[in-house]
C-alpha positions as CSV (number, residue, x, y, z in Angstrom):
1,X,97.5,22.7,-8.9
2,X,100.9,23.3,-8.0
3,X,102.1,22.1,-4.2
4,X,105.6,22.8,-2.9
5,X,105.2,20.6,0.0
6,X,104.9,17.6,-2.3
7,X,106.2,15.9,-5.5
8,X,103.5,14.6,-8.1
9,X,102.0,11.6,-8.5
10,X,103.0,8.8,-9.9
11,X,101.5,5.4,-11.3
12,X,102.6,2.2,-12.3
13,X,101.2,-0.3,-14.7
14,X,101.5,-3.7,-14.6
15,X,100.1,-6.0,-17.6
16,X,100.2,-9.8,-18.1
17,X,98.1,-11.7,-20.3
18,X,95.7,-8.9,-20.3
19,X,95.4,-8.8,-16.9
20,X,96.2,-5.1,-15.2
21,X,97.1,-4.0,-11.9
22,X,98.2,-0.6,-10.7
23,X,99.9,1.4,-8.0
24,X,99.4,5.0,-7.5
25,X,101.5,7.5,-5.1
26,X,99.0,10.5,-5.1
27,X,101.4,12.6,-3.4
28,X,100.4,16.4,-4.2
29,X,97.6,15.0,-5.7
30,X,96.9,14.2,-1.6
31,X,96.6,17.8,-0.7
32,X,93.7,18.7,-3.4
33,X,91.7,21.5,-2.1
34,X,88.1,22.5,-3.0
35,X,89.4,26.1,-2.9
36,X,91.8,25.2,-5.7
37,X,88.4,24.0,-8.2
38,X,86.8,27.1,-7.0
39,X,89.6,29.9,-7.5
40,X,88.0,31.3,-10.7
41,X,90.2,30.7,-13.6
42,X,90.0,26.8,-12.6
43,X,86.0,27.4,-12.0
44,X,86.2,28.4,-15.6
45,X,87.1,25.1,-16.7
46,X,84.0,23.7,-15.2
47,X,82.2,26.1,-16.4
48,X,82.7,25.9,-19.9
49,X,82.3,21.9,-19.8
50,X,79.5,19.8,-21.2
51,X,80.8,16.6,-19.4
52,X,82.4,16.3,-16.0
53,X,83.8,13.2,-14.7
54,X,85.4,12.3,-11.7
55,X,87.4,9.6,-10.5
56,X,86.2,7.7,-7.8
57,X,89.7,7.7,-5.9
58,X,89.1,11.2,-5.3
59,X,86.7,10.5,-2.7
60,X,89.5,10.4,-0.5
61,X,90.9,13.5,-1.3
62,X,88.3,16.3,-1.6
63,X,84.6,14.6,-1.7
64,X,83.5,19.1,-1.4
65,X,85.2,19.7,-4.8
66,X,83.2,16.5,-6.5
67,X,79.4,17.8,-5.0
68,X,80.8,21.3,-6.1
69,X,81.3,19.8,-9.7
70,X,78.6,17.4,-10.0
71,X,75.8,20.1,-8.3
72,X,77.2,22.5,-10.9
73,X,76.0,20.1,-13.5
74,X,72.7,19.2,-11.9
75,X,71.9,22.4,-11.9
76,X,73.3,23.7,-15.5
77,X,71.5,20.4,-17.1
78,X,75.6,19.1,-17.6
79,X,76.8,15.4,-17.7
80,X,78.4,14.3,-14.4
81,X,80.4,10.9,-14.6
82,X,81.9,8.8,-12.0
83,X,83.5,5.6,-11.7
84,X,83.8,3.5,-8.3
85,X,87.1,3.1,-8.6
86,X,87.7,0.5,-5.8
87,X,85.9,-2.2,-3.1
88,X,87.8,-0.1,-1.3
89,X,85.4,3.1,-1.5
90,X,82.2,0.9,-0.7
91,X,84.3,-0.6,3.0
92,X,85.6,3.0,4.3
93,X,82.3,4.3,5.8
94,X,83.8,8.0,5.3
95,X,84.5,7.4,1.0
96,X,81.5,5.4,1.2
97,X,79.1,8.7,2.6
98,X,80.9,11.0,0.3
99,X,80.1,8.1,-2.5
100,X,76.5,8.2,-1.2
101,X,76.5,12.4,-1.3
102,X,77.6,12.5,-4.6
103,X,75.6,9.3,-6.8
104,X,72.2,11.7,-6.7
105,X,73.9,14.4,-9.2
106,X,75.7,11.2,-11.4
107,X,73.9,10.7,-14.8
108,X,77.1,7.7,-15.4
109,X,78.2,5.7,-13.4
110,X,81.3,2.9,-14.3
111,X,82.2,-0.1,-12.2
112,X,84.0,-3.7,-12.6
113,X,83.0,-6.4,-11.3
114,X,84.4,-6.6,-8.2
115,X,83.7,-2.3,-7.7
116,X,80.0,-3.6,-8.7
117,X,79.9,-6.5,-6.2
118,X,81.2,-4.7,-3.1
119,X,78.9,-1.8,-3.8
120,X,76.1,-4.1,-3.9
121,X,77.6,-5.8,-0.6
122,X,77.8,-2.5,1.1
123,X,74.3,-1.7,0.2
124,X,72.9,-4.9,2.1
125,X,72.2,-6.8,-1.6
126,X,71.5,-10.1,-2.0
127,X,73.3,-10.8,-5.5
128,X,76.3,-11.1,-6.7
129,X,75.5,-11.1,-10.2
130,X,76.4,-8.3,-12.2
131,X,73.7,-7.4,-14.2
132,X,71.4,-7.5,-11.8
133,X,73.3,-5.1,-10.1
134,X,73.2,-2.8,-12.5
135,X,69.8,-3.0,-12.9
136,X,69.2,-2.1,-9.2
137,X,71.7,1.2,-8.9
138,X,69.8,3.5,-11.0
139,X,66.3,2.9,-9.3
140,X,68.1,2.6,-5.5
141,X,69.8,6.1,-6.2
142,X,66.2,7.7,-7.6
143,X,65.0,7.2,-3.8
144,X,68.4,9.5,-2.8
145,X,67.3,13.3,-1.9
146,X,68.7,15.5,-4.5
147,X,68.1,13.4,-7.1
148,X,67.3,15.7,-10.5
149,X,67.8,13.8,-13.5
150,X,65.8,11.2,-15.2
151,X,68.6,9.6,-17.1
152,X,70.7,7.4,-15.4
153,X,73.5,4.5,-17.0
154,X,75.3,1.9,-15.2
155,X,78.5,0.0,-16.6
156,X,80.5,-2.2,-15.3
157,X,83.0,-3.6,-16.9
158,X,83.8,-7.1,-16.4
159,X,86.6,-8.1,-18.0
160,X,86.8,-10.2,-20.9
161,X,83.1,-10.8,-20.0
162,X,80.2,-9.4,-21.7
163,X,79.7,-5.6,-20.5
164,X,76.6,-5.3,-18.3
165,X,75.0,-1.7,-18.8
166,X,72.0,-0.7,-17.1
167,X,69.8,2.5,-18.7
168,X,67.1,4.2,-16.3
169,X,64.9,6.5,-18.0
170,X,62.3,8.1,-15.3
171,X,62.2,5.3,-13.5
172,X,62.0,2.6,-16.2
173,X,65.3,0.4,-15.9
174,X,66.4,-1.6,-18.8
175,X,69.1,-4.2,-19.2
176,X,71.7,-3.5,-21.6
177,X,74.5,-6.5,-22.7
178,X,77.3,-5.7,-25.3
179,X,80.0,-8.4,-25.7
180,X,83.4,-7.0,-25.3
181,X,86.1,-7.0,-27.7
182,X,88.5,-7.5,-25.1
183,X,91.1,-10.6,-25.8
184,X,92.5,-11.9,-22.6
């Protein structure tokens, strides 16, 4: 997408001791349209993918071009991915809706642990533990309307910690731990 009006986005990393933190100015990135994804030689690139994933910052920006996407795989029998991206999301009732309208058609979904704890706040859960968490998404988002697929996978990613993964095949939810290689 090009867009006079504005410059693009920029990003900047900050690491110490393993630890990251990030500032974004979306700029153009800002004035995302769903009519861009759907002008035809972009549609094409949708399309002709196996896997779609979406960042969850772009919630704030056009929440009708990520249900575009992600029904586009529900109903080709694609991948749709999405990460939480913030707490943010989870405490801005409008991103958390357009959170709620799109987790039926996501077949992956990737969280830290703070993503993961505020989700489960803003859902009215009593834990703060992260496994259990996971364990609880898949199953909670089977009782959304919509909902088509039987295979669902939550990870979040704590860290150094171990990664907590949470696999939901037609209902049957199974924890998942793998240690990470991570070295803080």
């Amino acid at each position: 997408m090009v867009d006079a009006s504005a410059d693009t986005g920029t990003c900047a990393v900050c690491v110490v001791h393993g630890e990251r933190s990030l500032v974004a100015n979306l700029a153009a990135a800002n004035n995302f349209k769903a009519a861009h994804v759907q002008k035809p030689e972009n549609w094409a690139a949708v399309e002709l993918a196996r896997v779609v994933y979406s960042a969850g910052f772009f919630i704030t920006v056009s929440p009708e071009s990520i249900i575009a996407a992600a029904k586009h795989c529900a109903e080709h029998d694609k991948v749709y991915c999405m990460n939480l991206s913030a707490p943010f999301i989870m405490q801005v009732p409008p991103f958390k809706k357009a959170l709620m309208d799109a987790l039926p058609y996501v077949d992956y979904l990737f969280g830290n642990e703070n993503e993961a704890a505020e989700f489960a706040k803003s859902e009215g859960w009593k834990t703060t533990d992260i496994a259990e968490i996971a364990l609880q998404v898949g199953p909670s988002l089977m009782d959304c309307a919509g909902w088509s697929l039987s295979v669902w996978l939550a990870s979040c990613l704590p860290g150094c910690l171990p990664v907590c993964l949470s696999a939901c095949w037609s209902g049957l939810t199974a924890p998942l731990q793998m240690q990470s290689t991570r070295r803080a």
